[in-house]
N, CA, C and O atoms as a Tinker XYZ file with bonds, in Angstrom:
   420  protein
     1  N     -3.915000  -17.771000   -2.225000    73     2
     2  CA    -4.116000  -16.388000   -2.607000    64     1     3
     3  C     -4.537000  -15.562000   -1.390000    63     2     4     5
     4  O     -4.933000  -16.090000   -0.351000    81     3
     5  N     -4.436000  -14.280000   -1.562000    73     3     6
     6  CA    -4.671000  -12.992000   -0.115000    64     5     7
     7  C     -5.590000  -12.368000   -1.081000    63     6     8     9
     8  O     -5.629000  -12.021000   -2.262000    81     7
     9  N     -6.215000  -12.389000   -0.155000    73     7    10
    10  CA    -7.294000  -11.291000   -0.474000    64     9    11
    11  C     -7.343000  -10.319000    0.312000    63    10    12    13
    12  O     -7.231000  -10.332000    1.538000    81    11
    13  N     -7.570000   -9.162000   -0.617000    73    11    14
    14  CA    -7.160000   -7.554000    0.375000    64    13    15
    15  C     -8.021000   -6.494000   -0.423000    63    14    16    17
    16  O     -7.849000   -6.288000   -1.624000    81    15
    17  N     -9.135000   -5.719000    0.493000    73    15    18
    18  CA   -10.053000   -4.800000   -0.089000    64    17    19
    19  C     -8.781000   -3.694000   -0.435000    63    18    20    21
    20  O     -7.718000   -3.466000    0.142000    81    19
    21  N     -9.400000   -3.142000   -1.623000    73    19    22
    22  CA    -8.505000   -1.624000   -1.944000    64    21    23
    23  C     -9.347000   -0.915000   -1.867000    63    22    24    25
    24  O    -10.350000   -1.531000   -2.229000    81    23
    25  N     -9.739000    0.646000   -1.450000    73    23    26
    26  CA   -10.277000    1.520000   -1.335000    64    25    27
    27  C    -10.219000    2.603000   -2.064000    63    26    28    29
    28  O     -9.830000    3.569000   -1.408000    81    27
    29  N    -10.479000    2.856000   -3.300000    73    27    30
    30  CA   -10.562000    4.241000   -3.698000    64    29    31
    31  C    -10.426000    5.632000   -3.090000    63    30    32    33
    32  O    -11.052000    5.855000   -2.053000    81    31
    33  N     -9.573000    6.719000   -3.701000    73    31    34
    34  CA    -9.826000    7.658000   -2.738000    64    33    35
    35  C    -11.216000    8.226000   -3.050000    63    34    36    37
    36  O    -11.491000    9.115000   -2.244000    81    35
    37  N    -12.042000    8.040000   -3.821000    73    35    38
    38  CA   -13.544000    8.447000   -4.152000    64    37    39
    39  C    -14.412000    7.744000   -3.016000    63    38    40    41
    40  O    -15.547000    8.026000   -2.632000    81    39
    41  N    -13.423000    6.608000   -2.536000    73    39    42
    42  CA   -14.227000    5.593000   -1.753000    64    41    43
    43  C    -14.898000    4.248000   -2.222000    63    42    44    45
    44  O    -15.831000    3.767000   -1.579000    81    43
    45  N    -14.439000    3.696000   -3.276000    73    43    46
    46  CA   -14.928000    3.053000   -4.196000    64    45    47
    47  C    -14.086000    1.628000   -3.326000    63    46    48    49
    48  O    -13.082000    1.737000   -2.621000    81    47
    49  N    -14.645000    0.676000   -3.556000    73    47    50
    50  CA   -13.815000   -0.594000   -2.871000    64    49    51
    51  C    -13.851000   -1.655000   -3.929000    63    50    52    53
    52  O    -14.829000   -1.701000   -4.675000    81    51
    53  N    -12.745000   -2.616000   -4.073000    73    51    54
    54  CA   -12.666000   -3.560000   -4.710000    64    53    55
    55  C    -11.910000   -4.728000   -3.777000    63    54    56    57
    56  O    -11.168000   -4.418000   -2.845000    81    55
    57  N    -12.156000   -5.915000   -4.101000    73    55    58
    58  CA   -11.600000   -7.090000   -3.384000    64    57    59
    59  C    -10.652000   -7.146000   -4.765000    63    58    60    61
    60  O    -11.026000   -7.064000   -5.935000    81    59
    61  N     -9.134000   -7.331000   -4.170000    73    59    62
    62  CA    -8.156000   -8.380000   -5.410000    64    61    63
    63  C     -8.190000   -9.504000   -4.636000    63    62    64    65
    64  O     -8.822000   -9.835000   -3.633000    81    63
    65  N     -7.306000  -10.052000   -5.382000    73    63    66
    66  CA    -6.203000  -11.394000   -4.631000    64    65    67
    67  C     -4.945000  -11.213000   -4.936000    63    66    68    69
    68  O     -4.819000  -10.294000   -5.746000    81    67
    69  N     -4.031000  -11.672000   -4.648000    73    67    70
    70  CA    -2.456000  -11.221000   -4.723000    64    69    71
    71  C     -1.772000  -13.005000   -4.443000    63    70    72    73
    72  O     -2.282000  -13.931000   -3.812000    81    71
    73  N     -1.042000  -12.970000   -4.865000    73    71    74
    74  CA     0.050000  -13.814000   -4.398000    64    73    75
    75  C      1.278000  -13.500000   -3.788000    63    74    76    77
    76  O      2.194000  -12.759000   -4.147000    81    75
    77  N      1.097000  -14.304000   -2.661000    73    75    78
    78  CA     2.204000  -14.148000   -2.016000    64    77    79
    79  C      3.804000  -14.027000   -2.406000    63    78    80    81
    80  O      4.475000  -14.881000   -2.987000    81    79
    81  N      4.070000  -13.225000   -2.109000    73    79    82
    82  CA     5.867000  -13.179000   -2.924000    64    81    83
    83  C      5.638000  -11.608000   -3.239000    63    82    84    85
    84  O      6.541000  -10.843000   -2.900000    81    83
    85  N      4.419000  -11.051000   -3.901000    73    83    86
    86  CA     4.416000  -10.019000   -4.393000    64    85    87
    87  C      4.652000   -8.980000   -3.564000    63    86    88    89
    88  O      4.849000   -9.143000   -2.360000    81    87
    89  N      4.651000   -7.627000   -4.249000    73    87    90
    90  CA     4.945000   -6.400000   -3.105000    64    89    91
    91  C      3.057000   -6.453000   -3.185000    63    90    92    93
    92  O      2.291000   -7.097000   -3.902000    81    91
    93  N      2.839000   -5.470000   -2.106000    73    91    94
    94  CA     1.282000   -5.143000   -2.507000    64    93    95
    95  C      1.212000   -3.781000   -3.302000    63    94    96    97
    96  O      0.103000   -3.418000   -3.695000    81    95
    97  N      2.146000   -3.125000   -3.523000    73    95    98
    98  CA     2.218000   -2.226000   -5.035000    64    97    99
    99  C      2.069000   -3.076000   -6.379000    63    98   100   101
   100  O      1.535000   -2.587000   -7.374000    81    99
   101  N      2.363000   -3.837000   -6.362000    73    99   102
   102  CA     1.955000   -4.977000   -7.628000    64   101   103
   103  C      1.045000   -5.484000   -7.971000    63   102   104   105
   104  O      0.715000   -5.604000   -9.150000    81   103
   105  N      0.103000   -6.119000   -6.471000    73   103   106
   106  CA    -1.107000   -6.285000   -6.642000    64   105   107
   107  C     -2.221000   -5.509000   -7.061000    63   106   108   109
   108  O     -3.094000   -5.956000   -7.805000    81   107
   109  N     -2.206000   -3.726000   -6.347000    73   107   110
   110  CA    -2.737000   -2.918000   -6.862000    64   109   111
   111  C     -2.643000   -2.841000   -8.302000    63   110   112   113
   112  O     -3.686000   -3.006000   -8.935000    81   111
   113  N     -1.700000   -2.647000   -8.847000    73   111   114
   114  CA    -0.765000   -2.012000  -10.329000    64   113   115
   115  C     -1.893000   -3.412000  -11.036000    63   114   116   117
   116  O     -2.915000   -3.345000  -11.719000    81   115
   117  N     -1.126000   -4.580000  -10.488000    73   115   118
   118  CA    -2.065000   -5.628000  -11.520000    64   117   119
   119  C     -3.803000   -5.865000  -11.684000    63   118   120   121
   120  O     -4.523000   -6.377000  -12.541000    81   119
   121  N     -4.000000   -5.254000  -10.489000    73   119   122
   122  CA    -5.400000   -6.049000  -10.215000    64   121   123
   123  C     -6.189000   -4.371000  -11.405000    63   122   124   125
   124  O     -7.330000   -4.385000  -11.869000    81   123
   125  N     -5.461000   -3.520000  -11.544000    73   123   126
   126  CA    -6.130000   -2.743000  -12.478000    64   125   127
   127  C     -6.660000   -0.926000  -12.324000    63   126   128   129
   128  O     -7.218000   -0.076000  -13.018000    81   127
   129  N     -6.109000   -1.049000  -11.060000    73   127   130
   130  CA    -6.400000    0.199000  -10.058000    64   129   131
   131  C     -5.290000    1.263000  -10.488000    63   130   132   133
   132  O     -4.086000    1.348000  -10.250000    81   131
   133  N     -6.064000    1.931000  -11.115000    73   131   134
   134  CA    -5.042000    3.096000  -11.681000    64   133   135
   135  C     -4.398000    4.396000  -10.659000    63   134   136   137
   136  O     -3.274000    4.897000  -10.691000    81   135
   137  N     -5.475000    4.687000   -9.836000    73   135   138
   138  CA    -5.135000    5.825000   -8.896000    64   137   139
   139  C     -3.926000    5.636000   -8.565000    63   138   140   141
   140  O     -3.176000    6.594000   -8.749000    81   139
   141  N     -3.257000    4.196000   -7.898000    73   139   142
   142  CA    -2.036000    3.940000   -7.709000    64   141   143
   143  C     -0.893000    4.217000   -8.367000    63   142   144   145
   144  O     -0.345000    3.178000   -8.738000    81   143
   145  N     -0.036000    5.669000   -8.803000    73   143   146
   146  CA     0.898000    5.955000   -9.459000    64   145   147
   147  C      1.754000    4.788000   -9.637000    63   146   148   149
   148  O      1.558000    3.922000  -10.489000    81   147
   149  N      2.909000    4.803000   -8.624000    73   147   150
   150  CA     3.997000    3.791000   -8.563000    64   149   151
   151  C      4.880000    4.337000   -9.529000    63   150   152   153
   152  O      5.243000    3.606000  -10.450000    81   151
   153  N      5.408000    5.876000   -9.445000    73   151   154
   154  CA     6.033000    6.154000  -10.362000    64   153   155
   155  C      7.654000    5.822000  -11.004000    63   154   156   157
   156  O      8.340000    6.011000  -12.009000    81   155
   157  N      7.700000    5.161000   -9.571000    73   155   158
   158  CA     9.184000    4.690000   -9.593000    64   157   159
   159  C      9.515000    3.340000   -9.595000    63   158   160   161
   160  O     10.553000    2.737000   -9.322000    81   159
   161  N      7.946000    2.852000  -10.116000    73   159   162
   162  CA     8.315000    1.318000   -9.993000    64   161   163
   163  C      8.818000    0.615000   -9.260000    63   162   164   165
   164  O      9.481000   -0.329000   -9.691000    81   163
   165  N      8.660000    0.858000   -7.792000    73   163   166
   166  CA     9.128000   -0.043000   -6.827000    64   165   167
   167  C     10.537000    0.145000   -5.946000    63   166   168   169
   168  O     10.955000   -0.374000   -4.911000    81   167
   169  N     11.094000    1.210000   -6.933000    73   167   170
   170  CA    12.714000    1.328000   -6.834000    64   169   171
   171  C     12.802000    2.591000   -4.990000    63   170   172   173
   172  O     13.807000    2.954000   -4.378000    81   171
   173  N     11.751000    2.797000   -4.777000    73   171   174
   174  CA    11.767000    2.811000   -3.376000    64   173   175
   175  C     12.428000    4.357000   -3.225000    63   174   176   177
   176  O     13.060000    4.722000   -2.233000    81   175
   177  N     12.080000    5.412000   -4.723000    73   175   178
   178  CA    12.143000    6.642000   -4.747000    64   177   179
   179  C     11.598000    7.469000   -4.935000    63   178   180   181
   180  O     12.050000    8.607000   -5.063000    81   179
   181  N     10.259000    7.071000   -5.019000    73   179   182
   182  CA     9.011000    8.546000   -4.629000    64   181   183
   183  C      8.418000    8.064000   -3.215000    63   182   184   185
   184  O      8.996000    7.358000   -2.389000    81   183
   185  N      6.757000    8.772000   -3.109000    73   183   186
   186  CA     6.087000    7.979000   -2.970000    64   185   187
   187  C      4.414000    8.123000   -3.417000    63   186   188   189
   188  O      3.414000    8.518000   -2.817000    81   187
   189  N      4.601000    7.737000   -4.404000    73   187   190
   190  CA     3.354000    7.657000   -5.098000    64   189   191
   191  C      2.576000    6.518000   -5.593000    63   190   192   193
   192  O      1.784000    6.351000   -6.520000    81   191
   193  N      3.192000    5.614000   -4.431000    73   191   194
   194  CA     2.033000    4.223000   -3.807000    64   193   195
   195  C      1.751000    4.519000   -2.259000    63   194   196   197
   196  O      1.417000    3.631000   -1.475000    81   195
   197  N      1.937000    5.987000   -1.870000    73   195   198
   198  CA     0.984000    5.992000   -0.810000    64   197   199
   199  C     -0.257000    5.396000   -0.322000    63   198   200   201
   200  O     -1.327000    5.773000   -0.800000    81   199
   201  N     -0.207000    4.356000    0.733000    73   199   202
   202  CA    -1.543000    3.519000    1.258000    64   201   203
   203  C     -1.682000    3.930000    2.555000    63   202   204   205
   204  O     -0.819000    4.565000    3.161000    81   203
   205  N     -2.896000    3.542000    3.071000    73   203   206
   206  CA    -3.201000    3.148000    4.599000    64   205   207
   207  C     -3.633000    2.160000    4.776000    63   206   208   209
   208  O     -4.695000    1.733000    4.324000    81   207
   209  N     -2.814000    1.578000    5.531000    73   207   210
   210  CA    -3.360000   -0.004000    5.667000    64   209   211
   211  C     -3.884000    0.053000    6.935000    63   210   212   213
   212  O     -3.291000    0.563000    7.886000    81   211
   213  N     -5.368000   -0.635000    7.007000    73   211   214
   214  CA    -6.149000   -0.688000    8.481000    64   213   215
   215  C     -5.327000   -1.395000    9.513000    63   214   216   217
   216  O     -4.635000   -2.377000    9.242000    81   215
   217  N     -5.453000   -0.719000   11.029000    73   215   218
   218  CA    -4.981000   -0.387000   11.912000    64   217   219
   219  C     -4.543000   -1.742000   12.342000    63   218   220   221
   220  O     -3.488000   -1.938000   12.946000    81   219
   221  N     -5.378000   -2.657000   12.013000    73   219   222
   222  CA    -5.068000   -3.990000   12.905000    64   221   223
   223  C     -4.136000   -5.534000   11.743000    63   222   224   225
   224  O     -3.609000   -6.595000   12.077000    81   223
   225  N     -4.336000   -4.929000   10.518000    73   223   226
   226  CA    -3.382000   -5.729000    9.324000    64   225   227
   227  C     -1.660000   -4.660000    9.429000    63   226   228   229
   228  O     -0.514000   -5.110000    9.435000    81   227
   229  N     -2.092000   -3.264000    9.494000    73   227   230
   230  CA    -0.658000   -2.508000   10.005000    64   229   231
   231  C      0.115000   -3.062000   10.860000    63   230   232   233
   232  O      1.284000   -3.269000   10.536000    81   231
   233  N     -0.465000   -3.516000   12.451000    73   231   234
   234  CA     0.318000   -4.037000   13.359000    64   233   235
   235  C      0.858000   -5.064000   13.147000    63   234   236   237
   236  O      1.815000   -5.155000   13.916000    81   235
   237  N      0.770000   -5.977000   12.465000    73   235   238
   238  CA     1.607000   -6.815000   11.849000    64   237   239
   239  C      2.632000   -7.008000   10.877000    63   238   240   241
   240  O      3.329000   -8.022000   10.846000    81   239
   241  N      2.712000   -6.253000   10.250000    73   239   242
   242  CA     3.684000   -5.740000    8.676000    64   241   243
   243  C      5.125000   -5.846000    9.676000    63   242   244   245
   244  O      5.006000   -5.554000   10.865000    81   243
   245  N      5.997000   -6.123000    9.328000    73   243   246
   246  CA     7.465000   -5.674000    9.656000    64   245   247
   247  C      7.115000   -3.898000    9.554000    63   246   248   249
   248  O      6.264000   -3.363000    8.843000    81   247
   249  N      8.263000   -3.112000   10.699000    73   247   250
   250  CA     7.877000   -2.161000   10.235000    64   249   251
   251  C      9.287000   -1.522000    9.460000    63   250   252   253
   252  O     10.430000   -1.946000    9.290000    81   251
   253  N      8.264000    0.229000    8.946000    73   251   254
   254  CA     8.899000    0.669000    7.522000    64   253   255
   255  C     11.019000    0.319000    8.123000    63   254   256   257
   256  O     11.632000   -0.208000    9.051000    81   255
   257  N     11.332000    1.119000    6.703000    73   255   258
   258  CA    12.219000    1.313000    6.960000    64   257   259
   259  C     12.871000    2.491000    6.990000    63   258   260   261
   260  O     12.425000    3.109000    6.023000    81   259
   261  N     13.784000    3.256000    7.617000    73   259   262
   262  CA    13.829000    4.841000    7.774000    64   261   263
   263  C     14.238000    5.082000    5.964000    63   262   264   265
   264  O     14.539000    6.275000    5.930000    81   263
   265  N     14.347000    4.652000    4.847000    73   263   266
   266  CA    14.620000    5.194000    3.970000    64   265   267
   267  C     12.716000    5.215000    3.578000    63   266   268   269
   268  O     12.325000    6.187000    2.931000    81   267
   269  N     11.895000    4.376000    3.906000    73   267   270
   270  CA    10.529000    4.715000    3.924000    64   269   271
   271  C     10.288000    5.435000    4.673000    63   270   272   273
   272  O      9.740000    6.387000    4.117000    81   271
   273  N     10.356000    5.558000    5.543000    73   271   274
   274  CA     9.565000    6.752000    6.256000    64   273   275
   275  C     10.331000    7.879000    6.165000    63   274   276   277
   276  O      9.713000    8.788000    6.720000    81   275
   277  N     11.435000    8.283000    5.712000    73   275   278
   278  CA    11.976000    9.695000    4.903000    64   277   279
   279  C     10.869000    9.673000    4.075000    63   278   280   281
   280  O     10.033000   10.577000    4.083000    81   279
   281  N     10.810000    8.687000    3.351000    73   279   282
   282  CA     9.999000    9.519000    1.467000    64   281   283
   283  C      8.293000    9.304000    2.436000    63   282   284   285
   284  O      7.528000    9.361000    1.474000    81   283
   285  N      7.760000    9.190000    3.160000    73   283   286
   286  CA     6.353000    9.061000    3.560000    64   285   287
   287  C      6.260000    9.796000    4.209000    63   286   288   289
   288  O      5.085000   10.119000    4.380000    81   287
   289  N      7.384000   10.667000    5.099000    73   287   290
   290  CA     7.104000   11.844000    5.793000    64   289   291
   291  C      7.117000   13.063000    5.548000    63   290   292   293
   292  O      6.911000   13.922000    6.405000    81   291
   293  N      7.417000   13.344000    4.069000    73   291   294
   294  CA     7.487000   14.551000    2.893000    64   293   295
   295  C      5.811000   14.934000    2.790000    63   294   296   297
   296  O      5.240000   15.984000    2.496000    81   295
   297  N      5.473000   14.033000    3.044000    73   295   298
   298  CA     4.215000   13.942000    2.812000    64   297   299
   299  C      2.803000   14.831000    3.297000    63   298   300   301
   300  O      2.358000   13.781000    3.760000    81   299
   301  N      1.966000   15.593000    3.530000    73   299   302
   302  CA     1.222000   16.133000    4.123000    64   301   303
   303  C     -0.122000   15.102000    4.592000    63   302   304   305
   304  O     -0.939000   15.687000    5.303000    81   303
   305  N     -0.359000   14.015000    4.356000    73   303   306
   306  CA    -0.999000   12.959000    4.810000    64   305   307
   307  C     -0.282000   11.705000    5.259000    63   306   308   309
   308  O     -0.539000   10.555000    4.905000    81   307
   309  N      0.642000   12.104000    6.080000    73   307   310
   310  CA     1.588000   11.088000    6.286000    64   309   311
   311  C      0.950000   10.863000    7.579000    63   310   312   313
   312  O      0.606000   11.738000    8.374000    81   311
   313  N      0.803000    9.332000    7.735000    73   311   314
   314  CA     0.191000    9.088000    9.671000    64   313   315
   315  C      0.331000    7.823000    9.902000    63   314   316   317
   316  O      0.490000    7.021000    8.982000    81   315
   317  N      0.294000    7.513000   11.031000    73   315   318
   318  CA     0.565000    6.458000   11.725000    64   317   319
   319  C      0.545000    5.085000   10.792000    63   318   320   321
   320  O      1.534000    4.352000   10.784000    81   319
   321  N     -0.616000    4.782000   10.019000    73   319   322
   322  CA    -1.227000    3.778000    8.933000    64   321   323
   323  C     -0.828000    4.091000    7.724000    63   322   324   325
   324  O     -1.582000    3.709000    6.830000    81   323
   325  N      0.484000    4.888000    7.282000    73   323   326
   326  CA     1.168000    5.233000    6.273000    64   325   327
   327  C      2.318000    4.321000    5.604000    63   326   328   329
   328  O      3.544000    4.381000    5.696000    81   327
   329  N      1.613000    3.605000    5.019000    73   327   330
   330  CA     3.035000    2.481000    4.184000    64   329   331
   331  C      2.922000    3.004000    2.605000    63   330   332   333
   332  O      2.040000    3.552000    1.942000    81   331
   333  N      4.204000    2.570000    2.369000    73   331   334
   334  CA     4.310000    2.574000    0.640000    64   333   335
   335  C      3.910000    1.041000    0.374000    63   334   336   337
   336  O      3.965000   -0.002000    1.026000    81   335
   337  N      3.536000    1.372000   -0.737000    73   335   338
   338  CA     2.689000   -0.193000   -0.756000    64   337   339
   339  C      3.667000   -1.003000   -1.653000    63   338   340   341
   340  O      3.446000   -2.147000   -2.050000    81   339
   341  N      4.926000   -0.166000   -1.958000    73   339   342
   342  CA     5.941000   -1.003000   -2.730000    64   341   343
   343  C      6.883000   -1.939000   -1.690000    63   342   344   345
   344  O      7.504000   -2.999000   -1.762000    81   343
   345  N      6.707000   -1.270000   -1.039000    73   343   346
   346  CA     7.687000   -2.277000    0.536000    64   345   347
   347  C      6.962000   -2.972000    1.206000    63   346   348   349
   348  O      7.436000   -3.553000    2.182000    81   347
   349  N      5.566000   -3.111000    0.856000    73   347   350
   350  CA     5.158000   -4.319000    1.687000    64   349   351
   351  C      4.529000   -5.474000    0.997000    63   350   352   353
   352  O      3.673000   -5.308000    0.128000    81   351
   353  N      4.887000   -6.477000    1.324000    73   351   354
   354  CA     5.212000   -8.293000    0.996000    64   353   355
   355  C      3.515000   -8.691000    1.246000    63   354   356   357
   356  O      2.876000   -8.404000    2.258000    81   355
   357  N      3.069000   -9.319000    0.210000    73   355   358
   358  CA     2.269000   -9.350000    0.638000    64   357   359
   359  C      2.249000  -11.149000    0.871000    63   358   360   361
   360  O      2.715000  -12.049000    0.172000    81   359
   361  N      1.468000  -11.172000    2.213000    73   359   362
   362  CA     1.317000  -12.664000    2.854000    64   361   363
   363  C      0.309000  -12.842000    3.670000    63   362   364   365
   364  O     -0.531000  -12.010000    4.010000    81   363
   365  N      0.417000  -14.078000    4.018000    73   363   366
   366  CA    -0.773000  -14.340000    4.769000    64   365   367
   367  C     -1.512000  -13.296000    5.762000    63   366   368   369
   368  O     -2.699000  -13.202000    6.074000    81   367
   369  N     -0.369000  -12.543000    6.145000    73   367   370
   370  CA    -0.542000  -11.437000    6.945000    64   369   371
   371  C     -1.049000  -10.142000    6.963000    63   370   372   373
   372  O     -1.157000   -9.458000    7.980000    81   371
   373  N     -1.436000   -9.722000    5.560000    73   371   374
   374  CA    -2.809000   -8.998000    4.629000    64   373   375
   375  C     -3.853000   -9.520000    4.390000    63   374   376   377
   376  O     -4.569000   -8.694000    3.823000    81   375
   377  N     -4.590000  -10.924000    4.572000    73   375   378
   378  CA    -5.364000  -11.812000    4.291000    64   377   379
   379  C     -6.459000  -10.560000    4.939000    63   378   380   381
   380  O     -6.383000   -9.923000    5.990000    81   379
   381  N     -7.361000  -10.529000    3.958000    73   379   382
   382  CA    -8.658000   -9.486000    4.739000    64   381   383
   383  C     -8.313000   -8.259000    4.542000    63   382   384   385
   384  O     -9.280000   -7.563000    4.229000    81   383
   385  N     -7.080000   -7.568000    4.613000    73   383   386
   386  CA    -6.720000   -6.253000    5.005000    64   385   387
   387  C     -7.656000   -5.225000    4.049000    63   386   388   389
   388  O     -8.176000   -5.450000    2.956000    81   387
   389  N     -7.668000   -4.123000    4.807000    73   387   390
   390  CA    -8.435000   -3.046000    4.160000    64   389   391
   391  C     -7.424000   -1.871000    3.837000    63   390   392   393
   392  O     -6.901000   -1.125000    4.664000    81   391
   393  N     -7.261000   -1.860000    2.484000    73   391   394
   394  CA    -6.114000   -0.442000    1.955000    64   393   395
   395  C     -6.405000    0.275000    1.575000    63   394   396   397
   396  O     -6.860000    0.160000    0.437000    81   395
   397  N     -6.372000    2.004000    2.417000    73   395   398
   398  CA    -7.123000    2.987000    1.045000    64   397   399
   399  C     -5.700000    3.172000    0.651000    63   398   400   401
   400  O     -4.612000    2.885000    1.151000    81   399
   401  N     -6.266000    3.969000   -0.822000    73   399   402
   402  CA    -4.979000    4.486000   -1.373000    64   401   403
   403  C     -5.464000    6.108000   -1.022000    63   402   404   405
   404  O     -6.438000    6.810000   -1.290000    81   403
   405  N     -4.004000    6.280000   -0.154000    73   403   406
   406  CA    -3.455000    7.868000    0.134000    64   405   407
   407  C     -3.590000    8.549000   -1.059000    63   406   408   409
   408  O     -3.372000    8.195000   -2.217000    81   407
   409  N     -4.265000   10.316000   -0.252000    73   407   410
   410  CA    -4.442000   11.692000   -1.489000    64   409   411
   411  C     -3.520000   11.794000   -2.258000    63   410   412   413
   412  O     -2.400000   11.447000   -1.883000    81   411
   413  N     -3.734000   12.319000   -3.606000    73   411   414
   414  CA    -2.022000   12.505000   -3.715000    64   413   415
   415  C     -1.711000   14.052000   -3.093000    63   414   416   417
   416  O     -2.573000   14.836000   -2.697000    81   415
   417  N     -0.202000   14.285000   -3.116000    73   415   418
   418  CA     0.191000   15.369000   -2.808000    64   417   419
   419  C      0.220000   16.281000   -3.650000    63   418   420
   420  O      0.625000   17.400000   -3.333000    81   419
């Protein structure tokens, strides 16, 4: 299992766990965290699983893909630590990570 703090945008923090295979939009969605829209269910056409994933679990992710970073750059809080949390896999390679979930727009 990965364990990965989520961050409230109130600032509120929770530890999940996730299994690997999953997107980390899933883990959020499952672990019970509502702020997380996901209005499109994954289908990779809003973006209303806006995250920031901390700076040093970011550098590792494969990065986005330009049909992600079209829909993340619509955005007025769009920045460097800007993933949709539906495109990213979660693996060993989130182990620890710290995610807030992005304002909405």
């Amino acid at each position: 299992m990965v364990k990965v703090t989520i961050i409230t945008r109130g600032g509120d923090e929770q530890v999940i766990s996730a299994e690997p295979g999953m997107t980390l939009m899933e883990a959020i969605r499952d672990a019970g965290v509502d702020e997380l829209l996901a209005l499109c269910g994954g289908c990779l056409s809003c973006a209303t699983c806006h995250v920031f994933v901390d700076a040093e679990h970011g550098q590792q992710l494969p990065p986005r893909s330009q049909d992600e970073h079209d829909l993340l750059e619509g955005s007025e809080f769009f920045g460097e630590r800007s993933r949709l949390s539906c495109q990213v896999p979660v693996s060993e390679l989130l182990d620890g990570a710290r995610i807030k979930i992005a304002p909405e727009d």
